[in-house]
N, C-alpha and C positions, 0 to 999 in steps of 0.2 A: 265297903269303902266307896263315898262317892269321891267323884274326882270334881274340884270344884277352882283349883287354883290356875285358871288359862286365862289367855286378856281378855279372851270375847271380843275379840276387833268385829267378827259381822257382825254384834250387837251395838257398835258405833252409834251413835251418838251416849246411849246409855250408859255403856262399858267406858267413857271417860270418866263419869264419876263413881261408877259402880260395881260390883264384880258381878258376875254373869247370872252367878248362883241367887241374885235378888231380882232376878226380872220377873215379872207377873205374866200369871196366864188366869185372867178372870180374878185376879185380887190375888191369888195365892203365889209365893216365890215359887221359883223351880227348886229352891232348897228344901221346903215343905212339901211340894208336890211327891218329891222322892222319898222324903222320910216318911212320908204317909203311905206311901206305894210301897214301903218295905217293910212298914208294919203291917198290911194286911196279910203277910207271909213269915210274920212272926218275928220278924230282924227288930230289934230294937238298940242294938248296939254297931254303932257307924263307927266309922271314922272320915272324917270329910278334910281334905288338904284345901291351904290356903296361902295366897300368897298377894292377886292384885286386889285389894282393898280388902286386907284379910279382916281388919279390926270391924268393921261392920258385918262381915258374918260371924263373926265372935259378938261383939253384942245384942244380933237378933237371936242366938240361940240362949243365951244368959239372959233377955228381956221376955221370952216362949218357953224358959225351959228344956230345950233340947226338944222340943212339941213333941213331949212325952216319951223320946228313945234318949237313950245313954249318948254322947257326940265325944270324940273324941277329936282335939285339935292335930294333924298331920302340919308343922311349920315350916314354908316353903318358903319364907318370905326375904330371907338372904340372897336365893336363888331357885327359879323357876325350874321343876327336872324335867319335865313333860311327862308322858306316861308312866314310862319306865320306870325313871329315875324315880318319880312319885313313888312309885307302889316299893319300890326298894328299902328307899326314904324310911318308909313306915311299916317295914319287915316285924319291927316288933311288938309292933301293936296286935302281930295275929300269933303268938309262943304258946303254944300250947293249944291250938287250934288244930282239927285237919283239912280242912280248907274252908273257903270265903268266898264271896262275892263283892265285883268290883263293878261299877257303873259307872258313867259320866251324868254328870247333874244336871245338862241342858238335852238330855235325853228323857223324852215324854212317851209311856208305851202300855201296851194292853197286853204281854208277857204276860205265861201263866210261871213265875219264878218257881213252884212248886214241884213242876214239871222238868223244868229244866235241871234243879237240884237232884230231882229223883235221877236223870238220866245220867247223873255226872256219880251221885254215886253208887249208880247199878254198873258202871263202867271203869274199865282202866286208865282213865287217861289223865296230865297231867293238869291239863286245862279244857273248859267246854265253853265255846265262842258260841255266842246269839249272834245266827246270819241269819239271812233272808235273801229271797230271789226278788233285788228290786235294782233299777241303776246305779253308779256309785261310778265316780272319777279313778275308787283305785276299789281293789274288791281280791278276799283271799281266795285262794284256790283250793280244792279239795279232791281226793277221790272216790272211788263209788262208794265206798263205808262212813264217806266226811271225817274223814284224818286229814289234814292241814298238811299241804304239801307247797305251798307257795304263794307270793305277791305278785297282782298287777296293777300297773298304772295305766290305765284304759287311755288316757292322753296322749302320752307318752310313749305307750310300748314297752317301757320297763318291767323287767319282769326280775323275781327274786325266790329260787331254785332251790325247795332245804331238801326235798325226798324225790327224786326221778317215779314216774310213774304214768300207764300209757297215755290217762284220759284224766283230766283235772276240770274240775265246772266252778266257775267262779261266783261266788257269793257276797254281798255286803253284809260288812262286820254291823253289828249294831250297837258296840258302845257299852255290851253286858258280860260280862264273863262270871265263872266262877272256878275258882285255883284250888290245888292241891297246896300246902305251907312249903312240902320239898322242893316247889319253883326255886324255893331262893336258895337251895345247895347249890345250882348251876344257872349262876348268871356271870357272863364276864364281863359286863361291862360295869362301866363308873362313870358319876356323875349324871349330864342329864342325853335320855336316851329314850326311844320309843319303846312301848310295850310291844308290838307286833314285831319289830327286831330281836328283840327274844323269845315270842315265839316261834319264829322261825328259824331262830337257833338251838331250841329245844325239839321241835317237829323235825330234827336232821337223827336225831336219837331216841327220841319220847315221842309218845301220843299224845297229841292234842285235837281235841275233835270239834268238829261243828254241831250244833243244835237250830235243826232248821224250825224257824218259828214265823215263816211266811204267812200272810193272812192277819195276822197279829195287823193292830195299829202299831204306828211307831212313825214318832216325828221329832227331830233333829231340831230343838228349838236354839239354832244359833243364832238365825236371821229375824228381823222383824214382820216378817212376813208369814214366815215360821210361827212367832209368836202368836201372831192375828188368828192363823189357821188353830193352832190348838186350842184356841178360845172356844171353840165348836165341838172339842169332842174331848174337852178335860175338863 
């Protein structure tokens, strides 16, 4: 699933007429950049949520074809869930699955997805989070086996507590997961709600693990500055 339905306010000026997932990096959308980036790993079946200016990524995918993977529309466009609610939203597009992967669509990255699937399922856990040891205004916390023990807002000082544990090292999320389908036995929340707020209400009783993939590129195309930069290495 990419996640594709957010306003994109720091892509402003462009994001008033446009939804995020059409901004260009060297001619290409970030919506083909991704569906390209997950067919070299064999994924050809998406599903991509929409909601601000859904109907133009509904027509570049019927005008390209779905660039060659299956697309499935996730409709958000009554109301925006954010991550959560998103992946909720669209529970049933994965029935009969035993897990998936989820990405945000202004995420640009040199992840080996192959690896990180292999490690999710040689393991028990319910979800496997793509972090990295880079800065980050809030960043999850982990312990020494990278089980997901908690949130910080590095600003702020806020901190958000699911497993006690002596020593936690804080990691930035990078935007990638990939889920077990049982996620959605235990979720309690409704309507629209962060994805990390349920992880961290599963990491109080489940495993959820980290997958360190530092070294990796990986750039956060929200900004146009952002943009500029991945012009150079996409």
């Amino acid at each position: 699933m990419l996640f594709a339905a957010g306003l994109g306010t720091r892509l402003k000026p462009f994001t008033d007429y446009h939804p995020k997932a059409l901004a260009e990096v060297n001619g290409v959308t970030l919506l083909e950049h991704n569906l390209r980036y997950l067919q070299r790993f064999g994924i050809y079946d998406v599903v991509v949520n929409v909601h601000h200016f859904a109907e133009q990524i509904e027509l570049m995918l019927e005008e390209q074809a779905d660039f060659g993977s299956r697309v499935a529309i996730s409709d958000e466009r009554n109301m925006l869930l954010d991550t959560g609610g998103g992946l909720k939203n669209a529970a049933w597009f994965f029935e009969g699955e035993t897990h998936f992967l989820v990405m945000n669509v202004d995420i640009l990255t040199s992840l080996d997805l192959e690896r990180m699937l292999q490690a999710h399922e040689a393991g028990d856990s319910m979800a496997t989070l793509a972090v990295m040891k880079r800065q980050s205004s809030r960043q999850l916390l982990f312990d020494e086996h990278l089980n997901l023990c908690g949130w910080t807002n590095n600003g702020t000082g806020e901190q958000k507590i699911a497993r006690e544990t002596t020593w936690m090292q804080p990691l930035a999320f990078s935007g990638i997961q990939v889920l077990n389908t049982d996620v959605f036995k235990d979720c309690p929340f409704e309507g629209k709600f962060s994805l990390i707020d349920w992880y961290l209400h599963l990491a109080k009783t489940r495993i959820i693990k980290g997958f360190d993939h530092s070294g990796n590129v990986l750039i956060d195309v929200g900004k146009p500055e952002s943009l500029e930069k991945a012009g150079y290495l996409f």
